[in-house]
C-alpha positions as CSV (number, residue, x, y, z in Angstrom):
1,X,-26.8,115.0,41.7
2,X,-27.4,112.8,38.8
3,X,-30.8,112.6,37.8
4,X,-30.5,111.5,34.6
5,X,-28.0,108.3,35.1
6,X,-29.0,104.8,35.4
7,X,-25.6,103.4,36.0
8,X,-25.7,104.8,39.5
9,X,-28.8,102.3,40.0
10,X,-27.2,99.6,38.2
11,X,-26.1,97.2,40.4
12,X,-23.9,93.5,39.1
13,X,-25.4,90.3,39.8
14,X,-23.5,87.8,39.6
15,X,-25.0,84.1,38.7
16,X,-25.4,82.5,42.4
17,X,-22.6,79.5,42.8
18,X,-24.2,76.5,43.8
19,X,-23.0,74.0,46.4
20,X,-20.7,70.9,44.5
21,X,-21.6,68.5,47.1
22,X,-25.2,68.8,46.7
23,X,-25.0,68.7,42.8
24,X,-22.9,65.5,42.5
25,X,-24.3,63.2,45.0
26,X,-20.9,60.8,44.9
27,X,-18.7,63.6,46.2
28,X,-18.0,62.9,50.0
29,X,-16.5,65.5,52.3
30,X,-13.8,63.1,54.5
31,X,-11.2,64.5,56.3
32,X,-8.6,62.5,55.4
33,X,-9.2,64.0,51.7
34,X,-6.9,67.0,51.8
35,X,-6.5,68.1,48.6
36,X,-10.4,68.4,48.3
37,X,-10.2,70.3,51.7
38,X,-7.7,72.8,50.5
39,X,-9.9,73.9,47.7
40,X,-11.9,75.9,51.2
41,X,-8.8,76.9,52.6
42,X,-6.9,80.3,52.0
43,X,-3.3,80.8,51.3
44,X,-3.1,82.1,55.3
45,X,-5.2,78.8,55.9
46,X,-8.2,80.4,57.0
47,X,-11.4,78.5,56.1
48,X,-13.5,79.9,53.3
49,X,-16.3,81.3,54.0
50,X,-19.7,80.0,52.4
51,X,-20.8,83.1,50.1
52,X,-17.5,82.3,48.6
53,X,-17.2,79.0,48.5
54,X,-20.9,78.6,47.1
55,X,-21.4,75.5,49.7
56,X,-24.8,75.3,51.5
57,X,-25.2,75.7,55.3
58,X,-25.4,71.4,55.6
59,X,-22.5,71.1,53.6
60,X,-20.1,73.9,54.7
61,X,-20.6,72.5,58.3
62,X,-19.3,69.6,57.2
63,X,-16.4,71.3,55.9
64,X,-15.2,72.7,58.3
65,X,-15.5,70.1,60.9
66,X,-13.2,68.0,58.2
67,X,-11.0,70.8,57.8
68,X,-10.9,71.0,61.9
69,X,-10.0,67.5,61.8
70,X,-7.7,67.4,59.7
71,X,-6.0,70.0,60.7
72,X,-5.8,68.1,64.4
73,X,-3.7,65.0,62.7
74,X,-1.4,67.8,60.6
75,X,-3.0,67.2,57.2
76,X,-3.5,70.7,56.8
77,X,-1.9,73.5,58.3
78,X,-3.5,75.7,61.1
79,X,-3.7,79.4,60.5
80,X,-1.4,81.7,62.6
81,X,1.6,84.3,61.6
82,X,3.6,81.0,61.5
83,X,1.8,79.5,58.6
């Protein structure tokens, strides 16, 4: 029981990431673009998820129909134990 400690209720925030696409307006998402693609890939090629990645819903979409893409013409490599 600990009545008397705050650090229990102290929770971390963190500052919320915001999506790079949406800040600079210039940055397009292509697929053909792989090494801006592999910045939302993992090292087991597994598409980042957007609470990581900080992109919003529009943009991460996007994402990862380019990543899809690219993967399809073997610009980037498709997860599996093979990777």
């Amino acid at each position: 029981m600990s009545v008397g400690r705050s650090d229990d209720r102290r929770r971390h925030f963190s500052r919320r990431k915001v999506c790079r696409f949406c800040v600079d307006k210039n940055q397009k998402i292509d697929y053909k673009d792989a090494r801006l693609l592999r910045l939302f890939i993992s090292e087991r090629a597994k598409i980042v998820p957007r609470r990581i990645s900080g992109n919003c819903a529009r943009h991460q979409r996007l994402v990862m129909t380019a990543i899809k893409r690219a993967r399809n013409i073997a610009l980037l490599p498709v997860g599996g134990p093979h990777v």
